[in-house]
C-alpha positions in Angstrom: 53.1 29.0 116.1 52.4 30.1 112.5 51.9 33.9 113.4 54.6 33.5 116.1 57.2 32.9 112.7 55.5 34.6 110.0 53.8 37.9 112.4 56.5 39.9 111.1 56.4 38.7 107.2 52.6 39.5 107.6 53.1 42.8 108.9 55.6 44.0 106.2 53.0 42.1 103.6 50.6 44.5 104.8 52.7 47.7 105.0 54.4 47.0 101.3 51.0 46.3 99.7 49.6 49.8 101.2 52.7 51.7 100.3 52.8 50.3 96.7 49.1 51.1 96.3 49.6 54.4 97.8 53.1 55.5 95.5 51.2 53.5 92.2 47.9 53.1 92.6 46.0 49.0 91.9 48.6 48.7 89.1 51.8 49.1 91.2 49.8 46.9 93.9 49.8 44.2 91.5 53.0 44.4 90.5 54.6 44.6 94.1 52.2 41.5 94.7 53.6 39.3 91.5 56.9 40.5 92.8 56.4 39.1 96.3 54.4 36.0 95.2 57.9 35.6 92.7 60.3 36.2 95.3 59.0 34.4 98.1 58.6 31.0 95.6 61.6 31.3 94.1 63.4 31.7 97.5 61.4 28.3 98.7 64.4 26.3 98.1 66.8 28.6 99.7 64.9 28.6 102.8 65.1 24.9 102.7 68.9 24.8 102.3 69.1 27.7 104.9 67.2 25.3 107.2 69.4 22.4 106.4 72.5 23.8 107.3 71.2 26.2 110.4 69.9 23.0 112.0 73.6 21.8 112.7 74.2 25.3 114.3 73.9 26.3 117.9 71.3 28.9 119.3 74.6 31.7 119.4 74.9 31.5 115.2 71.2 30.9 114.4 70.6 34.5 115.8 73.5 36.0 113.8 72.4 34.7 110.5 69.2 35.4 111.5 69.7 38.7 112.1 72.5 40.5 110.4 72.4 38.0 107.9 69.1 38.7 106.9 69.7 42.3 107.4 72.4 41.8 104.3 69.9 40.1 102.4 66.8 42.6 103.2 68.9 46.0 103.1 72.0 44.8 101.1 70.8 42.8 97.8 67.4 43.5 97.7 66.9 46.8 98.3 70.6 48.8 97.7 71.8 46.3 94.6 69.2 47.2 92.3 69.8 51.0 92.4 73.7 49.4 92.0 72.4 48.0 88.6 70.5 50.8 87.6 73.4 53.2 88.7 75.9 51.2 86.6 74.1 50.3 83.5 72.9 54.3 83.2 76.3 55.5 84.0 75.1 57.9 86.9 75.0 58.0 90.9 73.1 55.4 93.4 72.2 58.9 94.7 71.1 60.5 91.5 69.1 57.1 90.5 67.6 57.1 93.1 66.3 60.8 93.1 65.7 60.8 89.9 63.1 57.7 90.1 60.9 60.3 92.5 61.7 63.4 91.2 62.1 62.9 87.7 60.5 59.6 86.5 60.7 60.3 82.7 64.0 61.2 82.9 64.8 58.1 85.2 62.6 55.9 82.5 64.9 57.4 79.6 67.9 56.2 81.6 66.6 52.7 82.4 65.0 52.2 78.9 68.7 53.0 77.2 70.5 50.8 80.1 67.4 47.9 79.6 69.6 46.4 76.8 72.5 45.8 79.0 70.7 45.0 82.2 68.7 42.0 80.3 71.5 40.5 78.6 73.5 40.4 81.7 70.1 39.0 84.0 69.0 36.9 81.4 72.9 35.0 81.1 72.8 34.8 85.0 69.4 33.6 85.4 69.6 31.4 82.2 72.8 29.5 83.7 71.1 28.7 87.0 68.3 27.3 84.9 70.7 25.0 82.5 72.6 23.7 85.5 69.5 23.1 87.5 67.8 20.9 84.5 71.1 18.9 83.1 71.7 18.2 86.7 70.9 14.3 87.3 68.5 13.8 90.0 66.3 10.9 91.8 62.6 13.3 91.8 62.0 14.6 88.5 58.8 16.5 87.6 58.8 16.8 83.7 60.2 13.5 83.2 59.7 13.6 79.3 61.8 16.6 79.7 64.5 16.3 82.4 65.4 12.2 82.0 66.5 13.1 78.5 68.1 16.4 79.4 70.0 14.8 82.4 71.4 12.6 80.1 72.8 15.2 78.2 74.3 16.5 80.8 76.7 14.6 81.3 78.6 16.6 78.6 81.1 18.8 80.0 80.3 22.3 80.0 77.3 21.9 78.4 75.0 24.6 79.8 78.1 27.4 78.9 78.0 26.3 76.0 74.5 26.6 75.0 74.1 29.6 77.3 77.1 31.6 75.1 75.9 30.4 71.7 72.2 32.1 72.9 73.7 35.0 73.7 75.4 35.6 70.3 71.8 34.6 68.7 70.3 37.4 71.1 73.4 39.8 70.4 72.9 39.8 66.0 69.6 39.4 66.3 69.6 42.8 68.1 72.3 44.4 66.0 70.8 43.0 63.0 67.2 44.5 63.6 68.7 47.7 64.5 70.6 48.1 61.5 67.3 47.4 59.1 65.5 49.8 61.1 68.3 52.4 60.7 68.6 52.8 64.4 71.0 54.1 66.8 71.1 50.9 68.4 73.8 49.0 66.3 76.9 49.9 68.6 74.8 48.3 71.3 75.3 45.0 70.3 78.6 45.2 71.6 77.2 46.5 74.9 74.5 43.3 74.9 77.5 40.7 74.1 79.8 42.1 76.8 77.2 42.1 79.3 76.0 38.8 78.8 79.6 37.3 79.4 79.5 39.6 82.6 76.5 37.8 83.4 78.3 34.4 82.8 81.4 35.3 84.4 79.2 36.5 87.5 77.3 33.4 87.9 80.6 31.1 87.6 82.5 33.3 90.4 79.2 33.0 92.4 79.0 29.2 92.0 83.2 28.7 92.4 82.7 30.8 96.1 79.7 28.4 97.0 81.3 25.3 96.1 84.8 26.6 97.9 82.7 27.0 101.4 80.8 23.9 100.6 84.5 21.8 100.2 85.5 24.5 103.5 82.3 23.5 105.6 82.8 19.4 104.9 86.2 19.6 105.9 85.6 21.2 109.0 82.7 18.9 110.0 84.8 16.0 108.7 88.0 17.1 111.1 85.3 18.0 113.9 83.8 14.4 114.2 87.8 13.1 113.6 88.6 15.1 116.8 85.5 14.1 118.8 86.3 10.1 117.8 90.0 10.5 119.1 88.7 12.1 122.3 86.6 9.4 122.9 89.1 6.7 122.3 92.1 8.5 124.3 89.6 10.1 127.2 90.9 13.4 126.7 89.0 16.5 126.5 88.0 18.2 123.3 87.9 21.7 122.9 84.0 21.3 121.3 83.7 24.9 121.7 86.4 26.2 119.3 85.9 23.3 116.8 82.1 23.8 116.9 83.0 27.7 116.5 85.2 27.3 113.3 82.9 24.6 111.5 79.9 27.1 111.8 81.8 30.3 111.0 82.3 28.5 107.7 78.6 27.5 107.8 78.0 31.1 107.9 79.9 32.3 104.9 78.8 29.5 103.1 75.0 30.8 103.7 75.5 33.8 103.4 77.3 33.9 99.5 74.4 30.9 98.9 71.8 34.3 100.6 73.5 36.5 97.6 73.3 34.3 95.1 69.4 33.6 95.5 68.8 37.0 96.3 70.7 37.7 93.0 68.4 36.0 90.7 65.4 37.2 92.7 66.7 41.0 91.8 67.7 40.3 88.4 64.6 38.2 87.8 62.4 41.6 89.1 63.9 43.3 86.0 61.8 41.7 84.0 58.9 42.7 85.6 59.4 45.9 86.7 62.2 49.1 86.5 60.7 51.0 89.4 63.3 50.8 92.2 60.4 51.6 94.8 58.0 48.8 93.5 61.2 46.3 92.8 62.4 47.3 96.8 58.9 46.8 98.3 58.2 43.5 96.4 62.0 42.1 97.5 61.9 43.0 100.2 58.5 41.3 101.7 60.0 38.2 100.3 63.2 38.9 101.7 61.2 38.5 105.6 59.4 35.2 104.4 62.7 33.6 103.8 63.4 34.4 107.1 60.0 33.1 108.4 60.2 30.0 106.4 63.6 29.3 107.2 62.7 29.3 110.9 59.2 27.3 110.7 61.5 24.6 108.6 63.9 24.3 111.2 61.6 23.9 114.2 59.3 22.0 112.3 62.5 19.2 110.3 60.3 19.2 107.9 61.5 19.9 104.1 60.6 17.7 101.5 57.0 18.1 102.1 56.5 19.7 98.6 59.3 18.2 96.4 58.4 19.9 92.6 58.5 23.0 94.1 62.2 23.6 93.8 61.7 22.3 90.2 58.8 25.4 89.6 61.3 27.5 90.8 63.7 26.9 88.6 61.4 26.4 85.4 60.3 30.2 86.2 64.0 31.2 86.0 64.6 29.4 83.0 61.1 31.4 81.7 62.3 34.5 83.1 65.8 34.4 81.9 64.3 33.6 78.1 61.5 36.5 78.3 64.8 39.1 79.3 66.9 37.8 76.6 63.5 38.8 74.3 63.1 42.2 75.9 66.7 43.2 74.7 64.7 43.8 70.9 60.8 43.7 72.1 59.0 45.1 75.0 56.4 42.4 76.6 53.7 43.2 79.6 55.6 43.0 83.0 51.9 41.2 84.4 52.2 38.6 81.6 55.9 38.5 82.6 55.2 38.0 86.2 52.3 35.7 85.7 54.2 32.7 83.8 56.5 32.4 86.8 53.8 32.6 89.4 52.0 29.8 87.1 54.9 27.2 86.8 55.2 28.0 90.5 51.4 27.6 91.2 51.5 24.1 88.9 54.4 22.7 91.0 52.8 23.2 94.0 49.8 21.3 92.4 51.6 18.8 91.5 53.1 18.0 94.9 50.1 17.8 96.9 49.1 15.7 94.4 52.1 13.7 95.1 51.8 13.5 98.4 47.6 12.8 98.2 48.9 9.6 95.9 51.9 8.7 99.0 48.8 8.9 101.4 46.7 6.7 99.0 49.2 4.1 98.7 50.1 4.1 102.5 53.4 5.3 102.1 54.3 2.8 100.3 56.3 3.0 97.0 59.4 4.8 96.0 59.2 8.5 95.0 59.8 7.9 91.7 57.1 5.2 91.4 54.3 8.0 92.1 52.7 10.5 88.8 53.3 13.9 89.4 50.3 14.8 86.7 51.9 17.3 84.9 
């Protein structure tokens, strides 16, 4: 059953891997494999929440997310949105990006190095609000307890995380303009440039969250006034149109994965910024972890299994917080994409740790005990 789901992720592993080594050499190999390893963690949780919801669907809308909707994420966020980015933040064609990056490489490089300033400070805002919501967020499983009891406490204040995330962003913003100024730079009217993007950032991730929590409210309502409708059937012995109603609740299912699909898919691409500019390596990496959320999204719903490793989702989100702070520092200093991509791929690595150490200690114990009750040794 494991190849049976994941034949297809394997293949494109394979394929990806070759090509990278092939267009880059080991270097670009490694890179296309931090990206993948980064990509397909970090999309661990979305797989699970895919699987969550797709479990209440019928066979008919499985296969369209499945398909099409992964053909949005694969093709559409992963692979076209970063030439988007690159386009925009240069102030040239997708076309012309994209022929530049094969025909021209230094020239593309110029580009992207003059755009980098712009494309961080709008990444790292995005990526650094995901990360703030995630840890002032209340929760019953907590990893770093020494760090997220405290910080869920504080969380409680309203607005918090914009807050900080806008008072970092004018720290980042003079400390930019500042440093270029001393240095007698040409880089002091980009400060500007780094501030606006930043609240684009912001601006992006609160329109992204507003559209998942309207088809969240959408998708209750439906299932609410579905199971209403089913219960007065039942007590007059008419007939139900289950059909229609079942149609309407999953059509709002569907929306509601698919803007959760971009948003994940967003910080995957904006989090590939700070390891790499390539467009090639940054498609080829995305897009083998675009197919293993597919894969794992269909092993979790025919297994109804997804709390077997319960820190991972905290990983995840400690390597966007890492990710997001290393962007925000590549706006004024340039740091090793490998060292980039390896502090994610650690947190990751030690959350995965953790939770089979979790579950050895649940096994230990019987079962027995709450969640909370058990050391996650980190």
């Amino acid at each position: 059953m494991l190849l049976k789901t994941f034949g297809w992720s394997f293949a494109v592993t394979a394929l990806g891997l070759a090509a990278a080594a092939f267009y880059g050499g080991w270097e670009a190999f490694g890179v296309v494999a931090i990206l993948s390893v980064l990509e397909i963690s970090l999309s661990f949780d979305n797989a699970v929440v895919n699987a969550g919801i797709l479990k209440k669907m019928n066979a008919f809308w499985q296969k369209i997310f499945l398909t099409i909707g992964v053909l949005i994420a694969v093709f559409g966020m992963r692979l076209v949105f970063p030439v988007v980015i690159v386009a925009v933040t240069a102030k040239i064609g997708p076309i012309e990006a994209v022929d530049l990056s094969f025909n021209e490489p230094e020239r593309y490089q110029e580009l992207v190095t003059d755009a980098h300033p712009a494309i961080a400070a709008f990444g790292g805002m995005f990526l650094l609000m995901i990360f703030l919501d995630f840890i002032f967020e209340e929760r019953d499983i907590q990893w770093l307890r020494w760090i997220e009891r405290p910080l869920a406490k504080l969380g409680k204040v309203d607005m918090l995380s914009v807050c900080i995330a806008l008072i970092v962003l004018l720290v980042a913003a003079m400390t930019f303009a500042t440093n270029a100024h001393q240095h007698g730079g040409g880089h002091a009217d980009k400060a500007e440039t780094v501030l606006l993007s930043g609240v684009a950032g912001l601006i992006t991730y609160l329109i992204v969250g507003g559209l998942s929590g309207f088809f969240e409210n959408k998708l209750e309502e439906e299932e609410e006034r579905e199971h209403e409708a089913e219960e007065e059937a039942k007590r007059s012995g008419k007939k139900v149109s289950a059909v229609a109603l079942a149609g309407k609740a999953a059509f709002f299912m569907f929306l509601y994965l698919e803007v959760l699909d971009a948003s994940f898919s967003f910080d995957g691409v904006i989090g590939a910024f700070a390891i790499t500019n390539e467009i090639v390596l940054m498609a080829l990496g995305l897009g083998i972890g675009a197919m293993y959320v597919r894969s794992l999204t269909v092993y979790l719903v025919r297994q109804g299994t997804l709390d077997d490793y319960v820190y991972l989702e905290h990983g995840a989100h400690y390597a966007i917080g890492a990710l997001a702070v290393l962007l925000l520092i590549t706006i004024q200093y340039q740091i090793n994409e490998l060292i980039t991509g390896f502090i994610g791929v650690a947190l990751i690595g030690l959350s995965f740790w953790s939770s089979v150490r979790r579950n050895k200690a649940l096994e230990a114990e019987g079962g027995e005990g709450s969640k909370e009750e058990v050391p996650s040794g980190v």
